[in-house]
N, C-alpha and C positions, 0 to 999 in steps of 0.2 A: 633573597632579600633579608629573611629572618637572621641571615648568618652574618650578616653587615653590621646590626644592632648591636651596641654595646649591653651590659647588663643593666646600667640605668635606664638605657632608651628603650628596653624589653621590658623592663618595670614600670617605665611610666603607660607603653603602650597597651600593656596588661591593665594600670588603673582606667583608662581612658575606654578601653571597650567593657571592662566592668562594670562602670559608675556612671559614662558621659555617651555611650553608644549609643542606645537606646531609646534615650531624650526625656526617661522618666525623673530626672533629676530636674530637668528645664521643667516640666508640668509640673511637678511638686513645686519649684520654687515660684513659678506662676499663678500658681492656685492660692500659695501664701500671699506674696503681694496681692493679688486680689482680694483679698479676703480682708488685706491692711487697707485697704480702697476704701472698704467700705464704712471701716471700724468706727470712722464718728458719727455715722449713720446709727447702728446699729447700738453704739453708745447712747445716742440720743431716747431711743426707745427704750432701751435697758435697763441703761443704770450700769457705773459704772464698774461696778464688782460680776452682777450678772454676764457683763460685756465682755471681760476678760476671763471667764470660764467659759463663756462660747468660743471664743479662740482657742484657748489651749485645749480646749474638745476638739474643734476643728483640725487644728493642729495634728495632734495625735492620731482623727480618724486618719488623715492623708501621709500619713506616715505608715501606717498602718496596714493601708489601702495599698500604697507604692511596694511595700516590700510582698506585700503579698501575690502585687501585678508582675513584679520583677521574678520572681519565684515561680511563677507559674508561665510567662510571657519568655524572659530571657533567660533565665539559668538552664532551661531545655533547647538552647542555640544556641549559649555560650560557653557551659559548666562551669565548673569552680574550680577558680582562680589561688590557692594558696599564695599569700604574698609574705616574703620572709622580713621578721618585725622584729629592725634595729633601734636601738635610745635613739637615733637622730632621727628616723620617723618618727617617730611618736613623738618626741619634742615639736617637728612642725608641724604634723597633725592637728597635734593638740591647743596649739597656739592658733592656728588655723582657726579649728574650731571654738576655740574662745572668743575669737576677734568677730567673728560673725555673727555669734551670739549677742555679745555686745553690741556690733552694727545693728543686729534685728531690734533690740532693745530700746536704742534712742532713737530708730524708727517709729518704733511703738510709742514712746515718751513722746515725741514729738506731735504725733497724731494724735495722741489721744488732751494732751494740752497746750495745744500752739501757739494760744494768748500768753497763758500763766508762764509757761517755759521759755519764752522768744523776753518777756519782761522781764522775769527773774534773771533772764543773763546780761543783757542788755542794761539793768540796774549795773550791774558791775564791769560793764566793759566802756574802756574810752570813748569820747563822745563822737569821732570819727566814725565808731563800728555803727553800722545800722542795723534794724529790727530781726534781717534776716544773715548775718553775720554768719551767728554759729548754725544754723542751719544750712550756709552754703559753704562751711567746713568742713558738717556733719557729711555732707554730696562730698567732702572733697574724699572721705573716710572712706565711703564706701565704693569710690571709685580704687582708690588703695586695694583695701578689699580684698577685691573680686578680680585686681591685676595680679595681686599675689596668687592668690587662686589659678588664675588661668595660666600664670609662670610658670607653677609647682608642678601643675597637673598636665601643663601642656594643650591645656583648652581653648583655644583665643576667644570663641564667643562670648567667655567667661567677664574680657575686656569689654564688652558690648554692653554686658547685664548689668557692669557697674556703674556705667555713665546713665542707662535710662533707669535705673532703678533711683540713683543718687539724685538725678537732674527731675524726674518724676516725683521723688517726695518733696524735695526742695519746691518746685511748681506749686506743688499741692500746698505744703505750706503757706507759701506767698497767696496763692488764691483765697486761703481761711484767712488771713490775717487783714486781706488788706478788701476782698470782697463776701467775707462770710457765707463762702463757699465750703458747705459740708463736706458734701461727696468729694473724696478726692479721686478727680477725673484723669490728672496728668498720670496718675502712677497706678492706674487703672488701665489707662494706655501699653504703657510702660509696660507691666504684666502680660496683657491680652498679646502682645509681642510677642513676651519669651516664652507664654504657652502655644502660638504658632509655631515658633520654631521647635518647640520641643514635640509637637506634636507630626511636624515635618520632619524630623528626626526618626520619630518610633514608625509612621511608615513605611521610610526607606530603610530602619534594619528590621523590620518583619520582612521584607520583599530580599533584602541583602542573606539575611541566616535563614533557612527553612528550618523549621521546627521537627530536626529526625535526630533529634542529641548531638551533645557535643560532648567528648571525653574532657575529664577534670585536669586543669593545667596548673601547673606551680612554678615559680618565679624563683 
């Protein structure tokens, strides 16, 4: 079967059991949106500067925490992966990673001022647009996303995470605006999900790779 694979389809399947096997990518990103659940909660109490270095605390610990789990949990059942790095990776990469960032971001912006945000734009947009316009733009973004995502890398659930994550803070939105609903519960959901699944993931490859080494493989 391995001799079937073209060099791209060996590449991707090399990123795919590197980064996506595991499931610790799903529970990292779970843990994040949960964390964005609760942010006007924890705003409320805070204050908004102290609120936003609890997150990027947060942040940091479970990045932290994940490469250190993956280090210890999978690289002794998978080993390491050299993958060989041309300008046109790193071009999507990188783009990649910036578009996500930014998603993460006017997630953030929007949680953190729903009122302020949803008027300031809605000041400027035709009178047809309603309150939650670019909020369910913002959903349409992040459904983009995470299909890009899931094309690149060959992920499909990657297609899943976009819709509840997009359609979860959208929800959450609409519930603060129009019921003064703090907690945001839709995208708390939404999370609690792709930390099931990522967590149904990391069982089945602890039970799938036994922990007796895996020699270092390069692409």
């Amino acid at each position: 079967m391995a001799d079937s694979l073209t060099p791209r389809q060996a590449q991707r399947r090399i990123t795919q059991l590197v980064n996506y096997e595991d499931g610790l990518w799903d529970i990292l990103l779970g843990l994040v949106f949960l964390a964005l659940s609760v942010f006007p909660v924890t705003r409320a109490l805070l204050g908004p500067a102290w609120n936003m270095v609890l997150f990027l605390a947060l942040l940091t610990a479970l990045i932290v925490a994940l490469t250190a789990v993956r280090r210890g949990v999978s690289t002794p059942r998978l080993g390491r992966a050299r993958m060989r790095w041309t300008p046109q990776k790193a071009i999507v990469i990188g783009l990649l990673v910036v578009t996500f960032l930014a998603t993460l971001g006017l997630v953030i912006l929007t949680l953190r001022f729903p009122q302020r945000f949803s008027g300031l734009v809605t000041s400027i947009l035709p009178p047809w647009a309603g309150d939650l316009f670019v909020d369910g733009l913002m959903a349409a973004v992040v459904v983009v996303v995470f299909s890009v995502m899931g094309y690149a890398f060959g992920v499909a659930r990657l297609f899943l995470y976009g819709w509840l994550i997009g359609l979860g803070n959208l929800a959450s939105t609409a519930l603060t605006l129009y019921a003064g609903v703090v907690f945001n519960l839709p995208l708390a959901v939404a999370s609690i999900v792709i930390l099931a699944i990522g967590a149904v993931l990391l069982a089945r490859f602890l039970r799938k790779y036994p922990a007796d080494g895996a020699p270092e493989a390069q692409e």
